[in-house]
C-alpha positions as CSV (number, residue, x, y, z in Angstrom):
1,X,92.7,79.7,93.8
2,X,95.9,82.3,93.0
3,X,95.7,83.8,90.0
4,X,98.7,85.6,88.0
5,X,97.3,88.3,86.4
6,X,98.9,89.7,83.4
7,X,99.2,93.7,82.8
8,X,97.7,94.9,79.3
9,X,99.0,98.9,78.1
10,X,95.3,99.0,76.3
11,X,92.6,99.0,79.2
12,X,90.8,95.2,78.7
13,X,90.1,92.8,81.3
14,X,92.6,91.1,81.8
15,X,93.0,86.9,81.7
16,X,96.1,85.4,83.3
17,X,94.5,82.4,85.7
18,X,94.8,78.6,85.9
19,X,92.5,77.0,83.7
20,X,88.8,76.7,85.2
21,X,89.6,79.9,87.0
22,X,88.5,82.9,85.5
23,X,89.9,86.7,86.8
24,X,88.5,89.7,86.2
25,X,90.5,92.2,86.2
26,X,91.1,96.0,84.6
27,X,94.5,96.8,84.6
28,X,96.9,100.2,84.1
29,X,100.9,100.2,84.0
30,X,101.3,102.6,86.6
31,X,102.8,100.4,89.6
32,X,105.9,102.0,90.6
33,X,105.1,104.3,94.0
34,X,107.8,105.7,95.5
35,X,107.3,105.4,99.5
36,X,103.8,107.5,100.6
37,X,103.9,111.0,102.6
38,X,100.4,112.1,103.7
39,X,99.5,115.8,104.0
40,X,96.5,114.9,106.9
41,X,95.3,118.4,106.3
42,X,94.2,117.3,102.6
43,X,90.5,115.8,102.6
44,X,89.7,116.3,99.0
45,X,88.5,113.5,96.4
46,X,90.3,112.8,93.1
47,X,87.6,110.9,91.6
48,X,88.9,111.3,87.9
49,X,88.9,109.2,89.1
50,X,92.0,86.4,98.8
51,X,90.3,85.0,98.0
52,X,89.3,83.7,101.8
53,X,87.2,80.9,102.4
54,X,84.3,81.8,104.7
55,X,86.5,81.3,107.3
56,X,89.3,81.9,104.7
57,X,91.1,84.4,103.5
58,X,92.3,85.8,100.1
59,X,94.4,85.4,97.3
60,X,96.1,88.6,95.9
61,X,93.8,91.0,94.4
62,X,93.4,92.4,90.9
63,X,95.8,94.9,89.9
64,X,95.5,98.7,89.3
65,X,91.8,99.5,87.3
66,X,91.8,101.6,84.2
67,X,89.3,104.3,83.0
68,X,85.8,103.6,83.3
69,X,83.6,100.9,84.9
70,X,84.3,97.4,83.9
71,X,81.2,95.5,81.7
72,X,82.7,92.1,83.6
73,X,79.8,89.8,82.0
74,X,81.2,90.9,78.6
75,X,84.9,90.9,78.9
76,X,85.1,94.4,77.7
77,X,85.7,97.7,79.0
78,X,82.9,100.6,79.2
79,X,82.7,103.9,80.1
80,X,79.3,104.7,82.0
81,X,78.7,107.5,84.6
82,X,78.3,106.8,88.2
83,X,74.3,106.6,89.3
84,X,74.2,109.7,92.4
85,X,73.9,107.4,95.4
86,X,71.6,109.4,97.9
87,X,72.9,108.0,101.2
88,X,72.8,110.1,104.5
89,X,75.3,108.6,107.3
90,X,76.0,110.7,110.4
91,X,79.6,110.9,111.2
92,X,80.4,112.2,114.6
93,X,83.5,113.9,116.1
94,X,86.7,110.9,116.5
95,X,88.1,109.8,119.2
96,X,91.9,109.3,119.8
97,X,94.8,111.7,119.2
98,X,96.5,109.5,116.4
99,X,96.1,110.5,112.7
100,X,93.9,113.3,111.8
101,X,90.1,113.7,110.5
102,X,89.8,114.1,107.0
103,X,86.3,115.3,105.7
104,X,83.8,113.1,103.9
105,X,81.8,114.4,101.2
106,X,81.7,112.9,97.6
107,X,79.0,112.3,94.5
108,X,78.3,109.3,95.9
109,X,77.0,110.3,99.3
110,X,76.3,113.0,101.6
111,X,78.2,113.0,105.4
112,X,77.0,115.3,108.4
113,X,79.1,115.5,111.1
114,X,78.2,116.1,115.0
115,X,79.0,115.0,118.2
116,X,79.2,111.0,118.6
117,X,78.0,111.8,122.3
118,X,74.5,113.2,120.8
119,X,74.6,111.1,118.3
120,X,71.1,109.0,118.8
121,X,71.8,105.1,118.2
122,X,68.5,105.0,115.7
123,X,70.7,106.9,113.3
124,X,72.4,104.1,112.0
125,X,71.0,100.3,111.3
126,X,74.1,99.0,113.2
127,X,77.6,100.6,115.4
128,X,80.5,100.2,117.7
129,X,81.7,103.3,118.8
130,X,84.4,100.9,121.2
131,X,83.3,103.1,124.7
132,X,83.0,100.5,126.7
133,X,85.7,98.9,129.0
134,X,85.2,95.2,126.6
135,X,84.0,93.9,123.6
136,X,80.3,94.0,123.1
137,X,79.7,90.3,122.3
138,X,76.2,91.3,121.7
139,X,77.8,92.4,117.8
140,X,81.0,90.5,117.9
141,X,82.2,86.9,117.6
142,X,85.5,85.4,117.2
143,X,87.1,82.6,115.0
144,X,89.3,80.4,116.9
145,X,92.3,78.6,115.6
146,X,94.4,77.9,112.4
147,X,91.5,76.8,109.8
148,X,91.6,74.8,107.2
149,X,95.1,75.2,105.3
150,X,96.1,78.6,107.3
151,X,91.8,79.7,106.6
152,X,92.2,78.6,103.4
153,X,95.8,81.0,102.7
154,X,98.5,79.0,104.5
155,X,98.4,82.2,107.4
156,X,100.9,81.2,110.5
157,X,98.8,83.0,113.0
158,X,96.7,80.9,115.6
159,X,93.4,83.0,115.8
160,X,92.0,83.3,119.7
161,X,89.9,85.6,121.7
162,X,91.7,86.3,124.2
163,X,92.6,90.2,125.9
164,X,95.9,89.9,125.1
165,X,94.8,89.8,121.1
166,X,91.2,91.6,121.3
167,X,90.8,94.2,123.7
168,X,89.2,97.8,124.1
169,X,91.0,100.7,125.6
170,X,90.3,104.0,125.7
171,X,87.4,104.2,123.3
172,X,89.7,102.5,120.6
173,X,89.5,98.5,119.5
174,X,93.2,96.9,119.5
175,X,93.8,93.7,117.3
176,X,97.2,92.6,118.3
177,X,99.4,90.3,116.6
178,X,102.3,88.8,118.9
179,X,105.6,86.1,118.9
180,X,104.6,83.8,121.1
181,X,104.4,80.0,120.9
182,X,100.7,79.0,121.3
183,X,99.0,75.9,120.2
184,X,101.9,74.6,118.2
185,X,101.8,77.8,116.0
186,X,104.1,80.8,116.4
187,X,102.1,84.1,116.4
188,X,98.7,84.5,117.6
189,X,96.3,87.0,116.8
190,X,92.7,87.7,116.7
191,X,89.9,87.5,113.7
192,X,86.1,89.0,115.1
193,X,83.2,88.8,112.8
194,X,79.6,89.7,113.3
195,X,78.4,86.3,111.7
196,X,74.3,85.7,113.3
197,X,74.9,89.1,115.3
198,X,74.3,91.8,112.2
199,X,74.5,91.6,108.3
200,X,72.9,93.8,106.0
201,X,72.5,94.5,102.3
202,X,72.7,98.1,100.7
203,X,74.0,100.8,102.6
204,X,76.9,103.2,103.7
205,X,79.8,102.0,105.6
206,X,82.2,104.3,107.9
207,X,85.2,103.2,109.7
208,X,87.9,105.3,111.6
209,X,91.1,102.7,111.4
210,X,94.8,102.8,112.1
211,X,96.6,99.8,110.1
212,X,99.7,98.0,111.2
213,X,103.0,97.4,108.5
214,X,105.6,94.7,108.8
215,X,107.1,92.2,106.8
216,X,104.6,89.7,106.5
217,X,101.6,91.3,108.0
218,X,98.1,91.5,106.6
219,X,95.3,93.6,108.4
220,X,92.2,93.1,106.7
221,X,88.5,95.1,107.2
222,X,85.8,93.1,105.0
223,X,82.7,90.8,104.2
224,X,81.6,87.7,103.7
225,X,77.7,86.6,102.3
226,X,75.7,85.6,105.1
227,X,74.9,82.6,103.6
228,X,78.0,80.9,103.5
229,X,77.5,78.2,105.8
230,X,74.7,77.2,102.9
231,X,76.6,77.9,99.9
232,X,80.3,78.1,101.0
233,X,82.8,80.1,99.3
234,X,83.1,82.1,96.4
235,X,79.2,81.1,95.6
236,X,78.6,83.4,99.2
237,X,80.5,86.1,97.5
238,X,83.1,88.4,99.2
239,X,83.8,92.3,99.5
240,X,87.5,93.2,100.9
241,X,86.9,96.7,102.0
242,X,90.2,97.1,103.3
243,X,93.7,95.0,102.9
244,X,97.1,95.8,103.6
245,X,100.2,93.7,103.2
246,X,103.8,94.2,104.5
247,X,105.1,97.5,104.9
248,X,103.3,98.9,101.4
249,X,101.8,102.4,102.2
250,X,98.8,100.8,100.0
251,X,95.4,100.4,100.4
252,X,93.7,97.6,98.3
253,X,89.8,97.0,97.9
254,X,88.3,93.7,96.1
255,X,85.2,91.6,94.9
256,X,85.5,87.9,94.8
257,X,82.7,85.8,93.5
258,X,81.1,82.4,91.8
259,X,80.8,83.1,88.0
260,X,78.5,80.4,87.3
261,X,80.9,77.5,88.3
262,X,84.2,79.3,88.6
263,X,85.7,82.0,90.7
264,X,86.1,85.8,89.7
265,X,87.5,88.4,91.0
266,X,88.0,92.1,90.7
267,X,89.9,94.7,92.9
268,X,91.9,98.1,92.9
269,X,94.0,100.2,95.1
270,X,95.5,103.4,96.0
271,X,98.5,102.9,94.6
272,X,97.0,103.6,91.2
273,X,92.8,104.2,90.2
274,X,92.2,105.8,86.9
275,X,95.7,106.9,86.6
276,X,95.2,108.4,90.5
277,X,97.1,108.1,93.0
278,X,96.6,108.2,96.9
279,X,99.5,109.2,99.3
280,X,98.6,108.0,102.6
281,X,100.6,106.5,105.7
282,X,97.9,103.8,106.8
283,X,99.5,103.6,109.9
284,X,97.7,106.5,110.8
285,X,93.8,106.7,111.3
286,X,92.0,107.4,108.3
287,X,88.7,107.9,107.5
288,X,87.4,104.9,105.2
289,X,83.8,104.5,103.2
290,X,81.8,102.1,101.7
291,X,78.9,102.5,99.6
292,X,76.5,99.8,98.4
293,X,73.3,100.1,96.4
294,X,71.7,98.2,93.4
295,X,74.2,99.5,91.0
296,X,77.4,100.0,92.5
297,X,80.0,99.2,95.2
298,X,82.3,101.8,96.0
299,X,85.3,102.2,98.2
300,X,87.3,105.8,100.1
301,X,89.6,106.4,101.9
302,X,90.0,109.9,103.3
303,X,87.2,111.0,100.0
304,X,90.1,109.5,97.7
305,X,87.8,106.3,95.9
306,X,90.2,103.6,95.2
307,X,87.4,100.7,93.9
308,X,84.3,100.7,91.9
309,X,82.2,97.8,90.8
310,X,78.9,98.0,88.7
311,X,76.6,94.9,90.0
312,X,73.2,96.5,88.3
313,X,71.2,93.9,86.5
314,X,73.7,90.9,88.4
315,X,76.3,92.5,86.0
316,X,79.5,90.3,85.5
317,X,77.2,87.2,87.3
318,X,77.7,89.7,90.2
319,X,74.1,88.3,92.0
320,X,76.1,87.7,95.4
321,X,76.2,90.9,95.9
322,X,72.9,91.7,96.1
323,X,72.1,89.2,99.1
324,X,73.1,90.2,102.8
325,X,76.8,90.0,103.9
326,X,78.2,89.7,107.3
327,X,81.6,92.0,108.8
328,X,85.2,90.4,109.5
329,X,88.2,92.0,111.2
330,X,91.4,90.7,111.7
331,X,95.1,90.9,111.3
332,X,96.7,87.9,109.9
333,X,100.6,86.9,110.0
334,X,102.1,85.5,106.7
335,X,100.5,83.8,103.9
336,X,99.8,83.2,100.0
337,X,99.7,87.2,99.5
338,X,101.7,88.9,102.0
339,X,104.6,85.7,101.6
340,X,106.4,83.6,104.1
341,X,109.0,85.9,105.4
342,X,108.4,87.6,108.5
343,X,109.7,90.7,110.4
344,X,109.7,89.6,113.9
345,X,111.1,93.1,115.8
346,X,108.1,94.5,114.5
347,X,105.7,92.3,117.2
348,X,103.3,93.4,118.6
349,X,101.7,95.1,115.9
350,X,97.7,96.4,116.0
351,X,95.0,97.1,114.1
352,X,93.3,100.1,115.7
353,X,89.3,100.9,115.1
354,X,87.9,104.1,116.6
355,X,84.6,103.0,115.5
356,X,82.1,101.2,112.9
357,X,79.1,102.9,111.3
358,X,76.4,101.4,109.0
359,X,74.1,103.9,107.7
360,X,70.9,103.1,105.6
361,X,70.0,105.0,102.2
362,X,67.6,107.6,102.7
C-alpha cells in the first residue's frame, strides 16, 4: 500500500505507485520550508489559495497540490471555483492558556463565537467540550493493542485505555505516548474512536488541538467510513483531517479511497497549497476546520485551507465519501511514514484537545 509519488514542474496528477495501485496526486516543487515561526496574532486566510486499515493507519500522503481543483476521474487538472458552502457552527470562547485563538471566518463557512458556558448542546449534531473529570464513554471507545502488522503501518506503540495514556484534566483531553515496556512492545499510547457512538455525513468540523513533535511520532485527528466492518478498507473510504510526523512544523490533510478495485489517494499540506504556505508551530493549540458537503471536502487550520477535494457527481470514484464516517484520535509511535527511528528523551509526549464540534449545514 506505499506509494512513491513522483513530483511533475507542470501541474498533472501525478503516477508513481506499484502496479495495481493507482495515486492521485497534484503536485508543486515547492518543498523546501525552512523551520516554522507563528505570529498567533495572524488569523487571516490565504486561500489563493496512510493509508490505515479500519483499524489501520496510513501510508504517506500525496505531496504538495497545484492550482486548481483536481478532475481525479479524468487524470487531468481543472480549474473550477469553489461552490459557497452555507454552514453555520457556533464556536465558543477556548479553554486553556496554551496557544492563542485565531478567528474563523472563510468562503466556505460562516463561524459565530460566544461563550461555550451558554452555548446550548442542540447547537451542534455532536461535542466534547472535555469538562468533565473522565472520558465520556457515552462518545468514545478505544482500540486496544498492536493490530494487524503495527494497524496495518508496522507502528511500535501498544494501544490501551488506560489513565495513564487517555485522561481529562482541566477541561483539556491528553493522549500520551510513553517508554515503558508493556505487552511485549516498548511504548504505549492511546487510539479513541467514536465507532457505534456518533458518525455523520455532511457537515462542519471544529477542533481546538495542541500536537506533539519528536522523532518518530505521529499524532493523527481523522475518519474512517462507518461501514468498514462491511466493506473493510479503502472500499470504507478514509479522511485524514489532521497528521503530523516527527518534528515537521507541518500540517498534512488526505483522502484515501477504493477506485473501482484499487486504492487512491489524494492529500495536501501546509507546507505548500497553491504555492501558499502556512507558518505554524503545531505544538501550540490551533484552531482547525473541516467542511463537508455534496461537492467538496475542505480542510483549515487557523482560516489558512491546506486541502480541497471535489467529490460532486462521485467525482474521481469518490462515492465513499458521500456515506457516513466515524472520528479516530490517536498518537502513534514509529511506523511506514514517520520511520523507525525514535527520539526517546522526548517521552511523554501528548496530543492535547480542548474540544470537538460538529455542526450541521444550515
Amino acid at each position: 500500500m506505499v506509494c512513491e509519488f513522483k513530483k511533475f514542474r507542470s501541474h498533472i496528477i501525478a503516477f508513481g505507485c506499484a502496479a495495481s495501485i493507482i495515486c492521485l496526486a497534484a503536485c508543486s516543487d515547492g518543498d523546501n520550508i525552512s523551520e516554522p515561526v507563528i505570529d498567533d496574532s495572524s488569523s487571516s486566510i490565504t486561500q489563493s489559495s496512510e493509508s490505515r486499515e479500519g483499524s489501520s493507519s496510513s501510508t504517506e500522503p500525496a505531496l504538495s497540490a497545484a492550482d486548481g481543483i483536481e478532475n481525479l476521474s479524468s487524470c487531468s487538472s481543472k480549474v473550477t471555483e469553489p461552490a459557497e458552502v452555507t454552514e453555520n457552527l457556533s464556536s465558543s470562547s477556548t479553554k486553556g492558556d496554551s496557544g492563542t485563538e485565531a478567528g474563523m471566518t472563510s468562503s466556505s463557512s460562516v463561524i459565530s463565537s460566544s461563550s461555550s458556558e451558554s452555548e446550548p448542546a442542540e447547537t451542534y449534531l455532536w461535542h466534547d467540550e472535555f469538562d468533565g473529570e473522565t472520558i465520556d464513554l457515552s462518545k468514545w471507545t478505544f482500540d486496544i493493542g498492536t493490530g494487524a502488522s503495527g494497524w496495518g503501518n508496522n507502528e511500535w506503540e501498544y494501544y490501551t485505555d488506560r489513565k495513564e495514556n487517555a485522561y481529562v484534566k482541566d477541561g483539556v483531553l491528553h493522549i500520551r505516548a510513553q517508554k515503558e515496556d508493556y505487552e511485549g512492545q516498548k511504548y504505549t499510547s492511546a487510539r479513541m474512536l467514536t465507532k457505534g457512538k456518533f458518525s455523520f455525513k455532511y457537515g462542519t468540523v471544529e477542533a481546538r488541538i495542541a500536537l506533539p513533535t519528536g522523532k518518530g511520532i505521529w499524532p493523527a485527528f481523522w475518519m474512517l467510513g462507518e461501514n468498514f466492518d462491511t466493506v473493510g478498507w479503502p472500499a470504507c473510504g478514509e479522511i485524514d483531517i489532521i497528521e503530523a510526523v516527527n518534528t515537521e512544523n507541518k500540517i498534512y490533510g488526505t483522502n484515501h479511497w477504493a477506485n473501482g478495485s484499487e486504492y487512491a489517494t489524494y492529500g495536501n499540506n501546509t507546507g505548500n497549497y497553491r504555492d501558499q504556505k502556512f507558518e505554524l508551530d503545531i505544538t501550540q493549540f490551533h484552531t482547525y476546520k473541516f467542511t463537508w458537503d455534496e461537492k467538496y471536502i475542505r480542510m483549515f487550520v487557523d482560516d489558512f485551507m491546506y486541502h480541497e477535494i471535489l467529490i460532486e457527481g462521485n467525482e474521481g470514484d469518490t462515492e465513499e465519501f458521500h456515506k457516513p464516517f466515524f472520528f479516530l484520535l490517536n498518537v502513534a509511535v514509529a511506523g511506514n511514514w514517520p520511520g523507525f527511528e525514535v527520539d526517546d528523551t522526548q517521552f511523554p509526549n501528548e496530543m492535547l484537545v480542548d474540544y470537538i464540534r460538529v455542526g450541521s449545514r444550515q
